[in-house]
C-alpha positions in Angstrom: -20.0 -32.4 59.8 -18.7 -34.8 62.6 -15.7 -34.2 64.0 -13.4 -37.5 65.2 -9.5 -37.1 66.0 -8.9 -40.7 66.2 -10.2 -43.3 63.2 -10.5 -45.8 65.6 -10.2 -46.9 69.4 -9.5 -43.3 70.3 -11.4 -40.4 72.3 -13.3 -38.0 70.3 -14.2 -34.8 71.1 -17.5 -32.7 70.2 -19.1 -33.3 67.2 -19.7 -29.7 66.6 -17.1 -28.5 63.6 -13.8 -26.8 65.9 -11.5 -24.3 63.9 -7.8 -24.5 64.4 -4.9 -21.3 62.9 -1.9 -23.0 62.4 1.4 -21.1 61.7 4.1 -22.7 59.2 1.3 -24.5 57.4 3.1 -24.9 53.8 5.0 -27.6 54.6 7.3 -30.2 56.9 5.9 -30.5 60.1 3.0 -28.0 59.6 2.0 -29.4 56.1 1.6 -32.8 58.3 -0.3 -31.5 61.3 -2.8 -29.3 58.9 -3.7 -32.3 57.0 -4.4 -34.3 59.8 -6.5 -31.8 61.3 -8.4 -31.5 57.9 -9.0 -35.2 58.1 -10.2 -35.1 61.6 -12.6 -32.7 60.4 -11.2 -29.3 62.0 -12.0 -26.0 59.2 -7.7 -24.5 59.7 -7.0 -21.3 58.9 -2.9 -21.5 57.9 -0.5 -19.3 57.1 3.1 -19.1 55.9 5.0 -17.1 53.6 3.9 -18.7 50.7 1.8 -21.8 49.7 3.7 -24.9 48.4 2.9 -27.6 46.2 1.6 -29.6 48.9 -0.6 -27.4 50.6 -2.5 -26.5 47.2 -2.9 -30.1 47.1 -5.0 -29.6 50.8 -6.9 -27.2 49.1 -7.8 -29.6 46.2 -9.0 -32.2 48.5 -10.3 -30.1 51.8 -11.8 -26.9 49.7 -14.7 -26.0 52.0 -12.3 -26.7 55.3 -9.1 -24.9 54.5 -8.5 -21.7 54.2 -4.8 -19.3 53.8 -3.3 -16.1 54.7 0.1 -15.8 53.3 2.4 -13.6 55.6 5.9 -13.3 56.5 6.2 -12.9 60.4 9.8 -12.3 60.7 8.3 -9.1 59.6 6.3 -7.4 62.7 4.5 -5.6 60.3 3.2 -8.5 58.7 2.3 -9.9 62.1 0.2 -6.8 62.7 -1.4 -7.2 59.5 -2.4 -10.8 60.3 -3.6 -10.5 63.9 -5.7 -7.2 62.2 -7.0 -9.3 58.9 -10.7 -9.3 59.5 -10.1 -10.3 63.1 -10.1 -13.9 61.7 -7.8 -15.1 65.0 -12.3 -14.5 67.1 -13.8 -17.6 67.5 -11.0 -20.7 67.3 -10.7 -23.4 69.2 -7.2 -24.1 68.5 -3.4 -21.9 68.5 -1.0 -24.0 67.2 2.3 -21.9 67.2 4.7 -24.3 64.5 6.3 -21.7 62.5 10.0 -21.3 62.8 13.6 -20.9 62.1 17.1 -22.3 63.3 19.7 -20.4 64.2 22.6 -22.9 63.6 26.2 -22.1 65.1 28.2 -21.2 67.4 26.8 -17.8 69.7 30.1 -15.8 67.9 29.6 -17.0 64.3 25.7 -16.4 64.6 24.8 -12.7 63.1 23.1 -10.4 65.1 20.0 -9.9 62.3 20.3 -13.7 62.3 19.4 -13.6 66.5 17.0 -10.7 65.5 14.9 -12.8 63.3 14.8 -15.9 65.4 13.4 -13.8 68.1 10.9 -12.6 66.1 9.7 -15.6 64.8 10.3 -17.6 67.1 9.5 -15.9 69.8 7.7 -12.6 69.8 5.5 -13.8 66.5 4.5 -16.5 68.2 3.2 -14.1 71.6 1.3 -11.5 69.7 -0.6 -14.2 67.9 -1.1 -16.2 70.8 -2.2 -12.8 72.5 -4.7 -12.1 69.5 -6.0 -16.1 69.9 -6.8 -16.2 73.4 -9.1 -13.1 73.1 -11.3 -14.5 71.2 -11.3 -17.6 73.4 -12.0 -15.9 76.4 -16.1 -16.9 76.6 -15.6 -20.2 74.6 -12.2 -21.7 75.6 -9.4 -23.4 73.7 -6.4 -24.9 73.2 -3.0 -23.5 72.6 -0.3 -25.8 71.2 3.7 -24.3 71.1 6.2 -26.7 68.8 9.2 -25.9 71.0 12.4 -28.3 70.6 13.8 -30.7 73.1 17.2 -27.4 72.5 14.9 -26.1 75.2 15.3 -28.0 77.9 18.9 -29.3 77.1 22.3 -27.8 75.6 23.7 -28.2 72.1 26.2 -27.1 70.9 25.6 -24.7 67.9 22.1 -24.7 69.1 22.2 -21.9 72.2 20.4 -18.5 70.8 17.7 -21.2 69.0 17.3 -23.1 72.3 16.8 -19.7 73.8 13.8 -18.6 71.6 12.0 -22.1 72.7 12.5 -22.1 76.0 11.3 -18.4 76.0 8.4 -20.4 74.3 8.1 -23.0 77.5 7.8 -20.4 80.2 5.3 -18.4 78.0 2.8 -21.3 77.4 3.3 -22.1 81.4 2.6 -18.4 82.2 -0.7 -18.8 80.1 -1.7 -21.9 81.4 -1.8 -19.9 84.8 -3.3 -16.8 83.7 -6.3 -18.1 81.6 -7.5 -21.6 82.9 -9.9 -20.4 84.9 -11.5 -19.4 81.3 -11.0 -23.3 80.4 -8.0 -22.7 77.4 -5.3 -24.7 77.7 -2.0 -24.1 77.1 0.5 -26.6 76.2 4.0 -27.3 74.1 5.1 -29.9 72.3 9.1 -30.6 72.2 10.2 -32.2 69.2 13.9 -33.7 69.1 15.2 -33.6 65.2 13.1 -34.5 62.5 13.9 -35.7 58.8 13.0 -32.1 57.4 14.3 -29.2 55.6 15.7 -27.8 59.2 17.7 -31.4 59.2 18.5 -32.3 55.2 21.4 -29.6 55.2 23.4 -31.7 58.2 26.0 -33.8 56.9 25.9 -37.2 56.9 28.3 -37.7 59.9 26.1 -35.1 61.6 23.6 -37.4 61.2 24.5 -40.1 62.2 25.8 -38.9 65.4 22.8 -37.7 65.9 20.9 -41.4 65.1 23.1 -42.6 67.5 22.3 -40.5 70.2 19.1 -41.4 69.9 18.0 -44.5 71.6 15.3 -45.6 69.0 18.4 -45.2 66.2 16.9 -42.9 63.6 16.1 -39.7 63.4 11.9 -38.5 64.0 9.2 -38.1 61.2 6.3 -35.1 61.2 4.5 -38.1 61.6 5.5 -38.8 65.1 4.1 -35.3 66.6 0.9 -35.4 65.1 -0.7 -38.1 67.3 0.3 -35.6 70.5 -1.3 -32.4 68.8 -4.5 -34.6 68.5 -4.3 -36.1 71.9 -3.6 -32.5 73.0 -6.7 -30.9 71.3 -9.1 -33.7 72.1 -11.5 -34.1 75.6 -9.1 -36.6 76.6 -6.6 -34.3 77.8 -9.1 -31.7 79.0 -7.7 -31.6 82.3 -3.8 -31.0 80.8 -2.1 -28.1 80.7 1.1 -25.8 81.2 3.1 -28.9 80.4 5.0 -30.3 77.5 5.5 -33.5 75.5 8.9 -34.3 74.7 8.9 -36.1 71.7 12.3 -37.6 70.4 13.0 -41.1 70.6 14.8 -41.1 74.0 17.5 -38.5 73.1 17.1 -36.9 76.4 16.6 -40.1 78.5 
């Protein structure tokens, strides 16, 4: 099976088959970047609470390269349960951390289970997964990949504890970036600004639009736009990049 990330006029890596876990696999932005590993020929091992019309249509058309383990890991528990299933997490080439949750409002409006639970998804989940990854990368090397959010690196308003859990998110990825590149696994995140998803629909429509406006390319991103980073990120083309990120949001930060 040969292995290409880019159809055409791009850098490839290996042509041995490479297996990628992906978290938040079901749908929106980890729906998109599972089926473009698929095509690229990666075998992805993804999980989420629960599969979704569109991932069983993965399975129909990738059955010998996908594979799911449905877990809930706002739920430590469940976390344990995944790192200890069959020690699947031994022998991949690729973490990438995508599962989360917003934490909209203002710090004294948000509930403190509500803080709880993004912490532990998007925060500690993402750690003791990583933790489990990076062992079995340790005589083979890797890649990690954290989706973070652009809330990381700037304020907004209604966005502070969820801003908090990704930039918790930065600083880890740059701490492993240090720890294990001398075993040749490569850490790196990936900052999204807002996309068209489900974390987005529920905005109003003056929401919105203040947001288009604030960004210079005028409309908001698509799961499409992040994908071509994760595969620049996991390819031999960016052997020689990590504990950085990619900001990824149509000049909202400029």
């Amino acid at each position: 099976m040969s292995l290409v990330l880019f159809v055409t006029n791009h850098p490839q890596i290996s042509s041995v088959p490479r297996r990628a876990f992906l978290t938040g696999a079901s749908r929106g932005l980890g729906l998109t970047i599972a089926e473009a590993l698929l095509i690229d020929g990666w075998d992805v091992v993804g999980t989420a609470r629960q599969s979704t019309v569109g991932l069983d249509t993965l399975f129909a058309r990738f059955p010998n390269q996908l594979r799911f383990h449905p877990a809930d890991i706002s739920i430590p528990i469940e976390v344990d349960r995944l790192v200890n299933a069959a020690r699947f997490l031994d022998g991949y080439d690729a973490f990438v951390s995508n599962a989360g949750i917003g934490m909209d409002g203002l710090i004294t409006l948000v509930s403190p289970e509500a803080i709880q639970q993004g912490v532990q998804v998007n925060l500690v989940a993402p750690m003791l997964l990583a933790r489990a990854a990076v062992k079995g990368m340790l005589t083979r090397g890797g890649s990690l990949i954290f989706i973070a959010s652009i809330a990381a690196r700037t304020g907004f308003s209604g966005l502070s504890a969820y801003g908090a859990t990704k930039a918790g998110l930065v600083g880890f990825s740059r701490g492993l970036a240090r720890e294990y590149g001398a075993r040749n696994i490569r850490s790196n995140c990936i900052l999204p600004g807002f996309l068209d998803t489900e974390m987005t629909v529920g905005l109003n429509e003056s929401r919105q639009h203040q947001l288009r406006r604030r960004t210079p390319l005028g409309r908001l991103g698509h799961t499409t736009d992040i994908v071509g980073s994760i595969r620049f990120l996991l390819s031999d083309a960016a052997c020689h990049i990590t504990g950085t990120e990619i900001t990824i949001d149509g000049g909202m930060t400029a």
